[in-house]
MARKE-248190 format. One line per 3 residues: number of its first residue (from 1); their letters; for each residue x, y, z of C-alpha. Coordinates in pm, 1 decimal. Layout:
NUM	A	X Y Z; ...
This chain:
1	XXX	-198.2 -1480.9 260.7; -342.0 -1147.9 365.7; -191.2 -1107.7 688.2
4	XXX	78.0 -837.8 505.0; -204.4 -622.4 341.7; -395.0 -627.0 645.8
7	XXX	-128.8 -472.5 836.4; -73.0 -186.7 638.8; -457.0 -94.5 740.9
10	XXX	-433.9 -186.6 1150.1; -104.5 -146.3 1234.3; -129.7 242.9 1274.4
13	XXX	-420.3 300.1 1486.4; -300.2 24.0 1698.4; 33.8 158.1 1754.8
16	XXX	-157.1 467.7 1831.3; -322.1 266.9 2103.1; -41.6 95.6 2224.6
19	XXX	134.2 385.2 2322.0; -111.2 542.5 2510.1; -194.9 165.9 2668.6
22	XXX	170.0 89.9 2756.5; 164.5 431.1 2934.5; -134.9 336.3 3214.2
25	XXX	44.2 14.1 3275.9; -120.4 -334.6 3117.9; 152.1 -542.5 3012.0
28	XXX	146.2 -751.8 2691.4; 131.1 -1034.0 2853.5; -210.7 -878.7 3043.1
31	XXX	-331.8 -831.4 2690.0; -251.0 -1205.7 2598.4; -425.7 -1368.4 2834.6
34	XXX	-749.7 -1078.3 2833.8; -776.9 -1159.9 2487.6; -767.1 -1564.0 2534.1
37	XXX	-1057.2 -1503.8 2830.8; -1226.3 -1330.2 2576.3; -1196.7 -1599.1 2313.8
40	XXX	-1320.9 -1826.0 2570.8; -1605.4 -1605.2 2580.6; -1708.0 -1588.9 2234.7
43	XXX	-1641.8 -1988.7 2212.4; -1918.0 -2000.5 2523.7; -2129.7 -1767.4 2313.8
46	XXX	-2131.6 -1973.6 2005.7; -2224.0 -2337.8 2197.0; -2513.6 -2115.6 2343.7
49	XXX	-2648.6 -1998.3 1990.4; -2552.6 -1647.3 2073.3; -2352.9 -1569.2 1733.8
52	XXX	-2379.6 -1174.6 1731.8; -2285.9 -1143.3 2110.2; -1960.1 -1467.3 1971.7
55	XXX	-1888.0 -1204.1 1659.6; -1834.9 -914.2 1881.6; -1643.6 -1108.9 2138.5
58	XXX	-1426.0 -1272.5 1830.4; -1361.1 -925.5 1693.3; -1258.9 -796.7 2054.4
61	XXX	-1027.3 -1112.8 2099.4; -781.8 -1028.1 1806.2; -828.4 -643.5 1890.5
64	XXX	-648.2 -775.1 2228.8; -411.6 -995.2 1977.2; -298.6 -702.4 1815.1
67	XXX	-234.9 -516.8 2093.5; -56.2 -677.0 2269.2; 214.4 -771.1 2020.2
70	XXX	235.1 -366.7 1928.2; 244.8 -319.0 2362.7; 543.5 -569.7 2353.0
73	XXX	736.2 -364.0 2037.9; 756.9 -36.9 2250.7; 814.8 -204.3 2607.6
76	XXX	1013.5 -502.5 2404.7; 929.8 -839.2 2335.7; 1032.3 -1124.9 2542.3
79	XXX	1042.0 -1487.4 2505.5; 797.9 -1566.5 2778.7; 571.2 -1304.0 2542.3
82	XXX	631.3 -1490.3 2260.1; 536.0 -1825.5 2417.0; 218.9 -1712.3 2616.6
85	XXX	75.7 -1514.5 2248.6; 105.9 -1856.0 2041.7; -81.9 -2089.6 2322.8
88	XXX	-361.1 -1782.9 2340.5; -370.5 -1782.5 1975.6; -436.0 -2161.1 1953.8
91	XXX	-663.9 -2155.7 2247.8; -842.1 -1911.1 1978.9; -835.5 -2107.2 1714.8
94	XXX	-950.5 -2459.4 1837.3; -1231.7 -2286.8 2096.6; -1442.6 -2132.2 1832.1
97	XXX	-1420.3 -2462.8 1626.9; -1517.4 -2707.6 1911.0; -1764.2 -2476.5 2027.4
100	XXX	-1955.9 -2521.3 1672.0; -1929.5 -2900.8 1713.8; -2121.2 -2884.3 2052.9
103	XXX	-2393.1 -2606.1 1942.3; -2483.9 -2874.8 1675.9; -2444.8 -3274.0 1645.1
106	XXX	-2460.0 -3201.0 1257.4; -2125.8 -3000.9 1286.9; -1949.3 -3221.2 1530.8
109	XXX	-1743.4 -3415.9 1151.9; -1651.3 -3088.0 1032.1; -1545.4 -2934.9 1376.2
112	XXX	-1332.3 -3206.8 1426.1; -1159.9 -3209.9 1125.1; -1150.6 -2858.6 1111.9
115	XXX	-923.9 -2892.0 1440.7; -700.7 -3128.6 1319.1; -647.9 -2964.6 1019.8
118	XXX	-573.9 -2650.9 1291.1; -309.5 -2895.6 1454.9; -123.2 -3009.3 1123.2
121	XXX	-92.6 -2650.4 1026.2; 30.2 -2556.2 1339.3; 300.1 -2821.0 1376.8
124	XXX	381.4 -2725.7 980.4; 405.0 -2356.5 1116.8; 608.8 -2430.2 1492.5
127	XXX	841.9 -2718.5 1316.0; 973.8 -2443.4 1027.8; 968.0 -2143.6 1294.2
130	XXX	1203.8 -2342.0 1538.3; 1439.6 -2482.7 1252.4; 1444.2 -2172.3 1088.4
133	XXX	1533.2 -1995.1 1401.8; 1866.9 -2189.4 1387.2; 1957.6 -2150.7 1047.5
136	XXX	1776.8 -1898.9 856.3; 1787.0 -1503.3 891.7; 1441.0 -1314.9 929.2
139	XXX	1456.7 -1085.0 606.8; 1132.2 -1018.2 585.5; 1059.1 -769.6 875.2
142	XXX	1324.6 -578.5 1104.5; 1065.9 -534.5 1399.4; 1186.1 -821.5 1660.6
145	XXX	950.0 -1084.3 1688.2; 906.3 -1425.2 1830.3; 929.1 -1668.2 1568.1
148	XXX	1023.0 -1679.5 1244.6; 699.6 -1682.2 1017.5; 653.5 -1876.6 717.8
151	XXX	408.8 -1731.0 525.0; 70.7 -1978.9 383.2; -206.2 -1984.3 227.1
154	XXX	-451.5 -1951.3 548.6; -290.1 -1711.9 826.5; -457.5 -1506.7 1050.4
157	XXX	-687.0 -1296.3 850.2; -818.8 -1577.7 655.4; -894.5 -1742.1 963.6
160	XXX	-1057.4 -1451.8 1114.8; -1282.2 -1431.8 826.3; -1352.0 -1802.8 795.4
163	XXX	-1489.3 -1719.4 1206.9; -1698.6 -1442.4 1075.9; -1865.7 -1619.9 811.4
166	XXX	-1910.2 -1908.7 1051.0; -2101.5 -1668.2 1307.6; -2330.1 -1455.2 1032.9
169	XXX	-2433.3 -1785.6 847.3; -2389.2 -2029.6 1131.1; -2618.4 -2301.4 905.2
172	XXX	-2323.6 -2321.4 674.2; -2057.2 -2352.9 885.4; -2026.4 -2777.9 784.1
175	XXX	-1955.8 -2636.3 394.8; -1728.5 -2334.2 494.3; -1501.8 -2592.3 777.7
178	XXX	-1473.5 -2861.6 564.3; -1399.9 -2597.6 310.6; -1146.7 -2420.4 526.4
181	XXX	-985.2 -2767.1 641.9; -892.9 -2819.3 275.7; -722.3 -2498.2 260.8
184	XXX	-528.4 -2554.9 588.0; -398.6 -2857.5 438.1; -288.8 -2655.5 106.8
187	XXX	-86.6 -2482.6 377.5; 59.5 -2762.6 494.8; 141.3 -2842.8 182.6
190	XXX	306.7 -2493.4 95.3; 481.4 -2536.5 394.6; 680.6 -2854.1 349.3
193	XXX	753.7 -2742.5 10.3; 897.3 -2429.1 129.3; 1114.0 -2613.5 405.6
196	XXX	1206.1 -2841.6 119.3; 1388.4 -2578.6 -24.9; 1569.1 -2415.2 266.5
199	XX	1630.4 -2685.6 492.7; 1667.6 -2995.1 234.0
């Protein structure tokens, strides 16, 4: 829902990065998989209890995101790019949820249904990307990407934030995932709505 807005703030000082990164020589595919070791890292950090050490590795995981999709604009974006960003993105967004279900027995319901709310958004998201890809023109941005995005309720930002929250008030995290599960849903919702109307 945010994901536009938020751009307008980060995409400038990380194409001022980028540049000067795709000069030395990591690839964007480097980046991808740096910043999936590193959400690995703050998942590990969270099932130890470690949640300002997991909040600075979460923050440093989508700084890697961002990079490397602005690394792949200048050198240009391939397919395998494309592919190897949305597995490191999910490996993201389950790790940090799981790793809340084993750092507590009480947040092992939520966790889980936190992650399967993660996995009907995603297949809402993938499913309209690939159809879309044969039948509707991006309009919406002219910078080549990977997929086709349908926009939702909870994208990236939100989820970023729903992390953050998780990791400064780590006793609330059953309230804010079931809370964040019933918003991914409202997604899914949006979703088939919205592929209602361009694919019906």
């Amino acid at each position: 829902m945010f994901d536009t807005q938020l751009r307008l703030l980060v995409d400038r000082p990380l194409n001022f990065v980028a540049v000067r990164v795709a000069r030395v020589g990591p690839s964007a595919d480097c980046l991808t998989l740096s910043g999936a070791m590193v959400a690995i890292g703050a998942a590990a950090a969270v099932a130890g209890g470690y949640m300002p050490l997991a909040l600075a590795l979460i923050v440093a995981s989508r700084v890697f995101d961002g990079l490397d999709s602005a690394v792949a604009r200048i050198n240009g974006p391939t397919a395998w790019g494309g592919y190897l960003d949305s597995i490191a993105d999910y490996v993201f967004y389950v790790s940090i949820p799981v790793a809340f279900g084993l750092a507590d027995p009480d947040n092992l319901l939520p966790a889980l249904l936190l992650v399967a709310s993660f996995t009907i958004t995603a297949v809402s998201f993938l499913a309209f990307a690939a159809i879309a890809a044969l039948r509707v023109q991006d309009k919406n941005d002219n910078l080549p990407k990977a997929f086709i995005y349908s926009t939702g309720l909870m994208e990236g930002g939100e989820t970023i934030g729903f992390f953050v929250l998780f990791c400064v008030f780590p006793s609330a995290f059953p309230a804010l995932a079931f809370t964040f599960a019933a918003l991914c849903l409202l997604t899914v919702m949006q979703r088939v709505w919205l592929a209602s109307k361009q694919f019906a």
